[in-house]
Structures are given as C-alpha cells and as structure tokens.
PQR file with spaces between the fields and no chain letter, atoms N, CA, C, O and H, PARSE charges and radii, in Angstrom:
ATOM       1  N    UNK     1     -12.712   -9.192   -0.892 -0.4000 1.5000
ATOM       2  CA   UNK     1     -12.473   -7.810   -1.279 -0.0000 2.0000
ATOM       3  C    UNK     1     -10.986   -7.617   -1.518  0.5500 1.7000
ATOM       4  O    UNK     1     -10.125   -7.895   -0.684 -0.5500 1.4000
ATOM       5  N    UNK     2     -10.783   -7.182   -2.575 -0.4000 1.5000
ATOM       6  CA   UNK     2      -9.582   -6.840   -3.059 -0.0000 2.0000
ATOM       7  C    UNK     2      -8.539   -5.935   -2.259  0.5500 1.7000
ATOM       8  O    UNK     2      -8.999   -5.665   -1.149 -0.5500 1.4000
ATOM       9  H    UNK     2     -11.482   -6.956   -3.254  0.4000 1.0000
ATOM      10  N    UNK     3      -7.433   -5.450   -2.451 -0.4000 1.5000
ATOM      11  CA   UNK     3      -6.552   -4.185   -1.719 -0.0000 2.0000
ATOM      12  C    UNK     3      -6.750   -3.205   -2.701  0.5500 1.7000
ATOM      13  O    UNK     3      -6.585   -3.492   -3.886 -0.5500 1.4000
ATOM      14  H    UNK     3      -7.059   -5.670   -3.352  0.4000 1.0000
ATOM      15  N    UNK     4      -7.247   -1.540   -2.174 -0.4000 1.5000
ATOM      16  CA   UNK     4      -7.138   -1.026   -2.928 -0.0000 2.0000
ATOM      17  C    UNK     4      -5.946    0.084   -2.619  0.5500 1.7000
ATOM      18  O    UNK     4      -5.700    0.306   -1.433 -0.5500 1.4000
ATOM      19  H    UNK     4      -7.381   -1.307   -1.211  0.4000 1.0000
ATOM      20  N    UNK     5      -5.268    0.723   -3.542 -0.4000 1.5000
ATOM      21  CA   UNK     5      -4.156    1.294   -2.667 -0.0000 2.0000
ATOM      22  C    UNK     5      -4.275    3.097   -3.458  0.5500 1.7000
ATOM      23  O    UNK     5      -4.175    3.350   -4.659 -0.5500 1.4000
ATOM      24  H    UNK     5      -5.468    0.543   -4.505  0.4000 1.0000
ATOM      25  N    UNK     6      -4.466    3.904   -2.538 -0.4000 1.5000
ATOM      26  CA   UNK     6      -4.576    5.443   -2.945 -0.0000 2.0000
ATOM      27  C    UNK     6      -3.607    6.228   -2.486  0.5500 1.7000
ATOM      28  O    UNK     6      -3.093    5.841   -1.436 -0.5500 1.4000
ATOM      29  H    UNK     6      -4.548    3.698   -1.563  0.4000 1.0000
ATOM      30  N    UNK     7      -3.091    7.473   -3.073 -0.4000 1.5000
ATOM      31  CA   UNK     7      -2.192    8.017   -3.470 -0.0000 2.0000
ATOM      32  C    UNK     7      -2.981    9.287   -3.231  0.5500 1.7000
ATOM      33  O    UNK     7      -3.990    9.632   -3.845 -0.5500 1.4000
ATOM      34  H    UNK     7      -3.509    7.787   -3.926  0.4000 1.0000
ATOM      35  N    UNK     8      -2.293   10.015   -2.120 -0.4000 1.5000
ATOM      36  CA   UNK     8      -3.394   11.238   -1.361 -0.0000 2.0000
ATOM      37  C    UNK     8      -2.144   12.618   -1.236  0.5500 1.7000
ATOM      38  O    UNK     8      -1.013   12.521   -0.761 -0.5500 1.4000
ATOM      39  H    UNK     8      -1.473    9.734   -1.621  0.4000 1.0000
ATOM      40  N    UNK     9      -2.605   13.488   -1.654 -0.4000 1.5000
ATOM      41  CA   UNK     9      -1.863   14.520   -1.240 -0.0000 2.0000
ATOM      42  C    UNK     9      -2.176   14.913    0.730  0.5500 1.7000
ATOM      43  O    UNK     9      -2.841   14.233    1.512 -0.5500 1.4000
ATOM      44  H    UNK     9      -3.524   13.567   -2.040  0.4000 1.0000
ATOM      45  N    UNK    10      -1.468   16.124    0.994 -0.4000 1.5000
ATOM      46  CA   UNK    10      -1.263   16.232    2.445 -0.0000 2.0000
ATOM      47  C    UNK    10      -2.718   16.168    3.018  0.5500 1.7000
ATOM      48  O    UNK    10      -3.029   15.387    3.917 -0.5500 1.4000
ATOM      49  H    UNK    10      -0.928   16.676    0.358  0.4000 1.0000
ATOM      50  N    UNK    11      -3.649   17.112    2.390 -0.4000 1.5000
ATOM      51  CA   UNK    11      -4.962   16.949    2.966 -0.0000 2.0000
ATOM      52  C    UNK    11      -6.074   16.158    2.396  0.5500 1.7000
ATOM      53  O    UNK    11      -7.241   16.411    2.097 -0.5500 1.4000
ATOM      54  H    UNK    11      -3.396   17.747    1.660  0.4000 1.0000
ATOM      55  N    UNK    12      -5.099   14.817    2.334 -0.4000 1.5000
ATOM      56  CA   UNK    12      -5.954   13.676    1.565 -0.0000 2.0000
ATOM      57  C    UNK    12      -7.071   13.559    0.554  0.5500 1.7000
ATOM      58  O    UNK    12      -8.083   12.870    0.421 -0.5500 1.4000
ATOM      59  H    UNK    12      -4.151   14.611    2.577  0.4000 1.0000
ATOM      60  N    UNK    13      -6.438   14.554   -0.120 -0.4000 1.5000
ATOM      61  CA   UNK    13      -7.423   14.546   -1.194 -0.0000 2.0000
ATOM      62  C    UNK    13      -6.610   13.617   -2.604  0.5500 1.7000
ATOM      63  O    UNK    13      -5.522   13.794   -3.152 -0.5500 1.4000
ATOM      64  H    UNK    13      -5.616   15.114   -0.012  0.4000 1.0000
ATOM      65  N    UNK    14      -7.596   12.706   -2.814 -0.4000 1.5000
ATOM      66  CA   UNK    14      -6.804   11.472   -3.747 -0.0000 2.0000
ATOM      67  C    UNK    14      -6.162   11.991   -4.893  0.5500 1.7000
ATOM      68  O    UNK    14      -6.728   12.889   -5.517 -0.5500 1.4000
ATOM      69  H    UNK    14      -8.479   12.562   -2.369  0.4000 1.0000
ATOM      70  N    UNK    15      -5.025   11.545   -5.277 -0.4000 1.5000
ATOM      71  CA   UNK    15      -4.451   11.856   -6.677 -0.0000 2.0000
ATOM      72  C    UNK    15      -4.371   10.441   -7.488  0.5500 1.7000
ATOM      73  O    UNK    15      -4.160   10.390   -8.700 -0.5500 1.4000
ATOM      74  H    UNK    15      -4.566   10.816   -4.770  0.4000 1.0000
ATOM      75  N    UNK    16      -4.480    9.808   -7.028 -0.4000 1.5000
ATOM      76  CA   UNK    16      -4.628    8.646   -7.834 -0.0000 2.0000
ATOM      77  C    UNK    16      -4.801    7.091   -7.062  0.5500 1.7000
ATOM      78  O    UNK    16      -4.161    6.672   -6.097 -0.5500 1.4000
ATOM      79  H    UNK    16      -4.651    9.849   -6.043  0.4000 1.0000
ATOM      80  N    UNK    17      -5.725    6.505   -7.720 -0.4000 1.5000
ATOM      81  CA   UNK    17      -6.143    4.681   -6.831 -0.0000 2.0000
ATOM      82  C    UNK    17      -6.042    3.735   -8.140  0.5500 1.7000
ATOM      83  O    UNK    17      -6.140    3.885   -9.358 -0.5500 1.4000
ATOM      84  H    UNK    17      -6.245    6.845   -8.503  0.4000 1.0000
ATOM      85  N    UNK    18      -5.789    2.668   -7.220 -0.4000 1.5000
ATOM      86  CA   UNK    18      -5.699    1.233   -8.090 -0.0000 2.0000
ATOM      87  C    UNK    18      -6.369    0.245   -7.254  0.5500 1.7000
ATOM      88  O    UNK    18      -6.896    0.476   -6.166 -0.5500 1.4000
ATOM      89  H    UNK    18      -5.710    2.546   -6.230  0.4000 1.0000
ATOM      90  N    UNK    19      -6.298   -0.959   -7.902 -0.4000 1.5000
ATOM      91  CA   UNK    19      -6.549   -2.394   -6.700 -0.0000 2.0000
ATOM      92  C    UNK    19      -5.784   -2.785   -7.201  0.5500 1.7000
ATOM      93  O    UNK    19      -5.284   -2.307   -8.220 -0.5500 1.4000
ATOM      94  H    UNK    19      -5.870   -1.146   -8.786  0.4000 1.0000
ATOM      95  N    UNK    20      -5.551   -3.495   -6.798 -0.4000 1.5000
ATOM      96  CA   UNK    20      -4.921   -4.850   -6.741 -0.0000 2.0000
ATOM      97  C    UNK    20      -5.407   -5.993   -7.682  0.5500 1.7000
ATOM      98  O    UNK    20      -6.584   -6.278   -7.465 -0.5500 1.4000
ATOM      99  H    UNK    20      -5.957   -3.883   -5.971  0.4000 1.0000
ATOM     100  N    UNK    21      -4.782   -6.769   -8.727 -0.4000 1.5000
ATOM     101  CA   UNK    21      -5.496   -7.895   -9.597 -0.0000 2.0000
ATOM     102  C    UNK    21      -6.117   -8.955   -8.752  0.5500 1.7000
ATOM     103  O    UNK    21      -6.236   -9.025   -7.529 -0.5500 1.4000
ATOM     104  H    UNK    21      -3.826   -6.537   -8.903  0.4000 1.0000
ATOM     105  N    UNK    22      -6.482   -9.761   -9.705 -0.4000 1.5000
ATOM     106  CA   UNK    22      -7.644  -11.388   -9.040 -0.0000 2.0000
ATOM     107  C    UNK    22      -6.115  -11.922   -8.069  0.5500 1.7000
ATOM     108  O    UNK    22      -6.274  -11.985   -6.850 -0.5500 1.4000
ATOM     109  H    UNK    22      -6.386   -9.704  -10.698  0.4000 1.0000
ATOM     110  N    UNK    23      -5.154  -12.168   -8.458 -0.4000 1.5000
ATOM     111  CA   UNK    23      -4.221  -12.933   -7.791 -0.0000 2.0000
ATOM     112  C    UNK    23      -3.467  -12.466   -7.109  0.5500 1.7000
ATOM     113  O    UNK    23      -2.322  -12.896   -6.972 -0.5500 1.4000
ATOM     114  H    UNK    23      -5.025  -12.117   -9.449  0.4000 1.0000
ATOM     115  N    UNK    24      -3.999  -11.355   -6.451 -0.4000 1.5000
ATOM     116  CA   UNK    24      -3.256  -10.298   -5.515 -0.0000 2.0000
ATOM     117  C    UNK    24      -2.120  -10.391   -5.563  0.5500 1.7000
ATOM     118  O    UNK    24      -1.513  -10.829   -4.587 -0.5500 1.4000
ATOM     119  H    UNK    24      -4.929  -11.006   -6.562  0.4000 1.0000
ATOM     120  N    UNK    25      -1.457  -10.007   -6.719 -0.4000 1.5000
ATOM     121  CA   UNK    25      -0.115  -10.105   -6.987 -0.0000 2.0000
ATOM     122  C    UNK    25       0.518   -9.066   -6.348  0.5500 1.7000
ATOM     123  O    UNK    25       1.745   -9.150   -6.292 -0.5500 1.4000
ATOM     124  H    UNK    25      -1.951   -9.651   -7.512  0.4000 1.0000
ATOM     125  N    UNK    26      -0.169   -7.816   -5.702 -0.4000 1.5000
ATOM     126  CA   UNK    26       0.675   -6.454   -4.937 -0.0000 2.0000
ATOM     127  C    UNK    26       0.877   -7.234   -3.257  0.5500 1.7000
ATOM     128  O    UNK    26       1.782   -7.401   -2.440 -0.5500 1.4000
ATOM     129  H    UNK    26      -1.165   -7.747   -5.747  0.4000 1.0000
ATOM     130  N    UNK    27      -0.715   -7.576   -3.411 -0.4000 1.5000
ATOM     131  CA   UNK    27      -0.321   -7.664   -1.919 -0.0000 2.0000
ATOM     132  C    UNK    27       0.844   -9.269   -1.471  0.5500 1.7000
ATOM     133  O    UNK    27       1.548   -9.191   -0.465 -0.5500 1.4000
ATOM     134  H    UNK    27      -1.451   -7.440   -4.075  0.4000 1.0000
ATOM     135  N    UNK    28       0.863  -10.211   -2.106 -0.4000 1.5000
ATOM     136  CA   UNK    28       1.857  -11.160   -2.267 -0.0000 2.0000
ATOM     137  C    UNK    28       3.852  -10.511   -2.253  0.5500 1.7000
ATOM     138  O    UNK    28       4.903  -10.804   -1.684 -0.5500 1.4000
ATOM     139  H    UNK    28       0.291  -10.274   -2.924  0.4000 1.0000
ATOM     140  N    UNK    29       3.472   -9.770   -3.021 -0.4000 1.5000
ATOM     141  CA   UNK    29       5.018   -8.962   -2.887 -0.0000 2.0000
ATOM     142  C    UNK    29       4.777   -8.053   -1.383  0.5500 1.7000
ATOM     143  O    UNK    29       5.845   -7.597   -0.975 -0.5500 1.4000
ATOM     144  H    UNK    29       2.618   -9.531   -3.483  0.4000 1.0000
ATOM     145  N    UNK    30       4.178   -7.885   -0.944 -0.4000 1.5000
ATOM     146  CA   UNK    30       3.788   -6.770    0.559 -0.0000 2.0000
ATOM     147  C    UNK    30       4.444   -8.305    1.606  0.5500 1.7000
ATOM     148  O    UNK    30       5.220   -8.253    2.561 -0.5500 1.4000
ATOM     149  H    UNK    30       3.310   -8.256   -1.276  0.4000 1.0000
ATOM     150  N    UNK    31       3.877   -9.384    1.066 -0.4000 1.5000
ATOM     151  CA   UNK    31       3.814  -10.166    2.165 -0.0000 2.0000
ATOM     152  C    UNK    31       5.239  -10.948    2.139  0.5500 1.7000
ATOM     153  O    UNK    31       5.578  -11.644    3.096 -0.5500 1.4000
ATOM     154  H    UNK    31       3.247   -9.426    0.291  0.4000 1.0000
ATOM     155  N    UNK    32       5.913  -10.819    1.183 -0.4000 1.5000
ATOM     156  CA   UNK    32       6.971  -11.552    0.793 -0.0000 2.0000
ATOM     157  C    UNK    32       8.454  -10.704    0.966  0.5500 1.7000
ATOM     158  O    UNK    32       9.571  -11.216    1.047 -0.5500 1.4000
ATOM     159  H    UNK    32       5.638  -10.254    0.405  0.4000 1.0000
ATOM     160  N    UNK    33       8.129   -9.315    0.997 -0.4000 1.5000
ATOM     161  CA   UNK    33       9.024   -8.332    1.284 -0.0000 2.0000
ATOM     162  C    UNK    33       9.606   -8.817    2.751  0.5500 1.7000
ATOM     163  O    UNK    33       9.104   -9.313    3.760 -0.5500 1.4000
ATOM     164  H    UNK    33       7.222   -8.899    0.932  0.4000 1.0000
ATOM     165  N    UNK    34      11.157   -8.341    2.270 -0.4000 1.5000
ATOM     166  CA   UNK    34      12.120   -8.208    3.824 -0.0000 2.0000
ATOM     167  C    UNK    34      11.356   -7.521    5.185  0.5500 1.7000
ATOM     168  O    UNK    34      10.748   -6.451    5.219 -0.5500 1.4000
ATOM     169  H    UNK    34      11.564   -7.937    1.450  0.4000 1.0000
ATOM     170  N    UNK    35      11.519   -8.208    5.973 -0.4000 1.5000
ATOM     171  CA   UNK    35      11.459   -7.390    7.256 -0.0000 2.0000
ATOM     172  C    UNK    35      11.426   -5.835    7.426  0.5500 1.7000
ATOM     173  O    UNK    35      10.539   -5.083    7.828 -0.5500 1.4000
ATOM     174  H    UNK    35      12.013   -9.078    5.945  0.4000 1.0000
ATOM     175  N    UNK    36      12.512   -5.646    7.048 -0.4000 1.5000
ATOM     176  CA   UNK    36      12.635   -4.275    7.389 -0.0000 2.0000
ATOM     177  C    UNK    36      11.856   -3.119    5.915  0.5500 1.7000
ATOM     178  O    UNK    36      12.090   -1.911    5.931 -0.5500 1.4000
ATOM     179  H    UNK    36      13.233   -6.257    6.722  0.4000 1.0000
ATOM     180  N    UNK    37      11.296   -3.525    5.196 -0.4000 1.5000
ATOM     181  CA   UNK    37      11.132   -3.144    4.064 -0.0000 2.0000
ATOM     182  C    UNK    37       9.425   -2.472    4.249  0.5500 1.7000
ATOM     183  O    UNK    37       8.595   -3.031    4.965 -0.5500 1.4000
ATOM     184  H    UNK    37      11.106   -4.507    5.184  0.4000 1.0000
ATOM     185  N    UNK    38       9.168   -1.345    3.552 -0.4000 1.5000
ATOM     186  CA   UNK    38       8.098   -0.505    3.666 -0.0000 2.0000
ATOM     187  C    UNK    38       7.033   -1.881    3.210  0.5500 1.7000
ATOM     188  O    UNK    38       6.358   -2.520    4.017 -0.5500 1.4000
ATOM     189  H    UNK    38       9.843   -0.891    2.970  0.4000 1.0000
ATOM     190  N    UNK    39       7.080   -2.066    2.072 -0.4000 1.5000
ATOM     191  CA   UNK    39       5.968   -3.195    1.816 -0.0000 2.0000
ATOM     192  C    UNK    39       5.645   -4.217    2.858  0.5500 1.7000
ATOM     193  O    UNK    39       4.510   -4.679    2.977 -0.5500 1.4000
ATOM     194  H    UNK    39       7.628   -1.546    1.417  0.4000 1.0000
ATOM     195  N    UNK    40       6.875   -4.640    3.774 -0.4000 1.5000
ATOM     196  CA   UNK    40       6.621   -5.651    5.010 -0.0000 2.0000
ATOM     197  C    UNK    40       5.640   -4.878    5.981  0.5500 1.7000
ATOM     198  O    UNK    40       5.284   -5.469    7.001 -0.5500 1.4000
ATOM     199  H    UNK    40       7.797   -4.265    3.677  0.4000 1.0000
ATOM     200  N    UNK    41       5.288   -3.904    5.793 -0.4000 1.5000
ATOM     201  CA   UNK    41       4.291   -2.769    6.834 -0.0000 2.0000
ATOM     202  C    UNK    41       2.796   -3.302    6.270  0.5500 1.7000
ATOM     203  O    UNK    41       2.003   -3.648    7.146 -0.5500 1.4000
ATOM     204  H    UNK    41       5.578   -3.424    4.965  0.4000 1.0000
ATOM     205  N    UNK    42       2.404   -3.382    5.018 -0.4000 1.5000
ATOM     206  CA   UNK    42       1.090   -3.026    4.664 -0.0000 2.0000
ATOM     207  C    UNK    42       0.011   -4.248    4.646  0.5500 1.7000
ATOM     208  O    UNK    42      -0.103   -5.294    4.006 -0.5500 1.4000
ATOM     209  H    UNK    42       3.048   -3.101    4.306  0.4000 1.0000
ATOM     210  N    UNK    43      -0.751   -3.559    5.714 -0.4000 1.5000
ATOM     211  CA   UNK    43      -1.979   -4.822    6.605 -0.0000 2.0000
ATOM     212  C    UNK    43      -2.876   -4.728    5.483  0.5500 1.7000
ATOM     213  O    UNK    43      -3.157   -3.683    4.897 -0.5500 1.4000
ATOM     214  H    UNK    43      -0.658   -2.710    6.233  0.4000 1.0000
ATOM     215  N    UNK    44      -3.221   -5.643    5.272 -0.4000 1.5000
ATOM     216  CA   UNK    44      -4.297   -6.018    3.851 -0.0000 2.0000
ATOM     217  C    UNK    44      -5.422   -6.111    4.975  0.5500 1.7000
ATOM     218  O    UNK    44      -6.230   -6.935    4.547 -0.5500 1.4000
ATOM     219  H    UNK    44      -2.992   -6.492    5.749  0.4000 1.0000
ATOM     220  N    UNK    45      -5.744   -5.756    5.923 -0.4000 1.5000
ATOM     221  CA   UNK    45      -7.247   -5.585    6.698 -0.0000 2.0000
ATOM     222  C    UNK    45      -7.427   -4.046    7.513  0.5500 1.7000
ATOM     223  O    UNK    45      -8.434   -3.787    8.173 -0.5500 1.4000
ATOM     224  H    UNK    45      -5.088   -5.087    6.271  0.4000 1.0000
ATOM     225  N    UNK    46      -6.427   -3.217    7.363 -0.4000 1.5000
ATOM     226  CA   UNK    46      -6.751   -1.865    7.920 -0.0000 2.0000
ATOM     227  C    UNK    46      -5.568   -1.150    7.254  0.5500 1.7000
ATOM     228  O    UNK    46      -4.546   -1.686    6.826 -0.5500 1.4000
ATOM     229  H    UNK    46      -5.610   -3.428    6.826  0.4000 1.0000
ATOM     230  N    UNK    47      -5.872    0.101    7.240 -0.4000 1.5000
ATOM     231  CA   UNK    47      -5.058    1.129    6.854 -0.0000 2.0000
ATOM     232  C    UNK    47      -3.808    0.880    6.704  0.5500 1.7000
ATOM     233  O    UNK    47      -3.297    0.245    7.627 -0.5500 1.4000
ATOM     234  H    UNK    47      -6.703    0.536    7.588  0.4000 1.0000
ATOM     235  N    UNK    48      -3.183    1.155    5.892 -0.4000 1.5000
ATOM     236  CA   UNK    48      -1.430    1.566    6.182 -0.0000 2.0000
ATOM     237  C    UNK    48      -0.831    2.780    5.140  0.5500 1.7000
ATOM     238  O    UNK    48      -0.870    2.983    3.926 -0.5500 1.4000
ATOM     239  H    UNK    48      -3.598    1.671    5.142  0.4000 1.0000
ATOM     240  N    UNK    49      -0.240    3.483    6.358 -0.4000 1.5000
ATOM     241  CA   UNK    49      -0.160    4.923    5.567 -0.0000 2.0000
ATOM     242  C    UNK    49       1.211    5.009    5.210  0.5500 1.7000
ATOM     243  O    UNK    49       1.817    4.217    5.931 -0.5500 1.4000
ATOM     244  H    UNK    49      -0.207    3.318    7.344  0.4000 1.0000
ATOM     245  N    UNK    50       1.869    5.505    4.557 -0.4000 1.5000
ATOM     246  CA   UNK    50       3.469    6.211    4.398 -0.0000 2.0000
ATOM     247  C    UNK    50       3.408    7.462    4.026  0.5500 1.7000
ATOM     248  O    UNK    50       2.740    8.023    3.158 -0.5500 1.4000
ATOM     249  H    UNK    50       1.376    6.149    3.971  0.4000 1.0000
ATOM     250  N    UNK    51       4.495    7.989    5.090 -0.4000 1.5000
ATOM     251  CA   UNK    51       4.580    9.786    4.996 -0.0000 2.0000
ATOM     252  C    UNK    51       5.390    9.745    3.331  0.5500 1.7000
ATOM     253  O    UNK    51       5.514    8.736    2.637 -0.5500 1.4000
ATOM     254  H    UNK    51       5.037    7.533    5.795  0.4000 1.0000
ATOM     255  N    UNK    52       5.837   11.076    3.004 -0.4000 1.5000
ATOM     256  CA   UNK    52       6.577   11.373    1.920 -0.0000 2.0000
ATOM     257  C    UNK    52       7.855   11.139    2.210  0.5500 1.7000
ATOM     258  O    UNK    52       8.650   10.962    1.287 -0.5500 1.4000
ATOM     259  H    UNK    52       5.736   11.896    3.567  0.4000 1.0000
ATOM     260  N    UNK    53       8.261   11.099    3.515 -0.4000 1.5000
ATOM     261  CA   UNK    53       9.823   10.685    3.900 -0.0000 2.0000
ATOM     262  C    UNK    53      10.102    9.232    3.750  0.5500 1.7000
ATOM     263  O    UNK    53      10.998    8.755    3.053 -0.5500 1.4000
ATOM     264  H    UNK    53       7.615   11.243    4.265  0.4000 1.0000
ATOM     265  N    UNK    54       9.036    8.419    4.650 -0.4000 1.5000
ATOM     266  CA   UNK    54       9.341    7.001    3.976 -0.0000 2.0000
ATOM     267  C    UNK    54       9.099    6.432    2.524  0.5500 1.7000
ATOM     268  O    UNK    54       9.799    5.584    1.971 -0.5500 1.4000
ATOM     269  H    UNK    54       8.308    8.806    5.215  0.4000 1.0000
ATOM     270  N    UNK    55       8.018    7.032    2.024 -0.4000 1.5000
ATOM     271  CA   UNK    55       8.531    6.690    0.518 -0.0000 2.0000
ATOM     272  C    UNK    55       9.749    7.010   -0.545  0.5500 1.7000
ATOM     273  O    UNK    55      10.097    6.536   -1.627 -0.5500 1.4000
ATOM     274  H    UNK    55       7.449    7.721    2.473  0.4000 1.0000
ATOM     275  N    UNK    56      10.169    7.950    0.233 -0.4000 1.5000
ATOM     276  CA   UNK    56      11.820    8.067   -0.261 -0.0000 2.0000
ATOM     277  C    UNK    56      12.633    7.142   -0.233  0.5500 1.7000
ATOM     278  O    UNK    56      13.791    7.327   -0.609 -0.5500 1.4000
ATOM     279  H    UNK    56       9.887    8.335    1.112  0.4000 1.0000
C-alpha cells in the first residue's frame, strides 16, 4: 500500500490528497531528509500530522 498524503483544513475536512508514485519517490525523500527536518517526522505506517506553524 502506497503513502497517501492529505491536506485538511482545521476541522479536517480534506482540501486536497495525493499518493505517492510506484517508486515511492515522496516517501524516499521523508526517509532521506535531515534529522531535524519536518519530512524526517513522517511514519509511512501511522499518521503524521503538521500543524500550520510547522509547515511554515
């Protein structure tokens, strides 16, 4: 099963989803990201959320 990644306003109602291609090329950059870096957060087997402050 692929990553799919959604884009939710405050009361999670979706504004927009994608997956991820055959060669999980998103989640490869998630896994390859710096330490300290938002993408180094995102578990390809459960949730991972970011407020509007950390996506800043």
């Amino acid at each position: 099963m692929g990553l799919g990644i959604y884009v939710e306003d405050l009361w999670h109602g979706r504004l927009n989803a994608f997956t991820d291609d055959d060669e999980a090329s998103f989640m490869g950059i998630c896994e390859s990201a710096p330490e300290e870096s938002l993408l180094n957060g995102v578990n390809n087997y459960g949730e991972t959320l970011f407020n509007s402050v950390q996506l800043r």
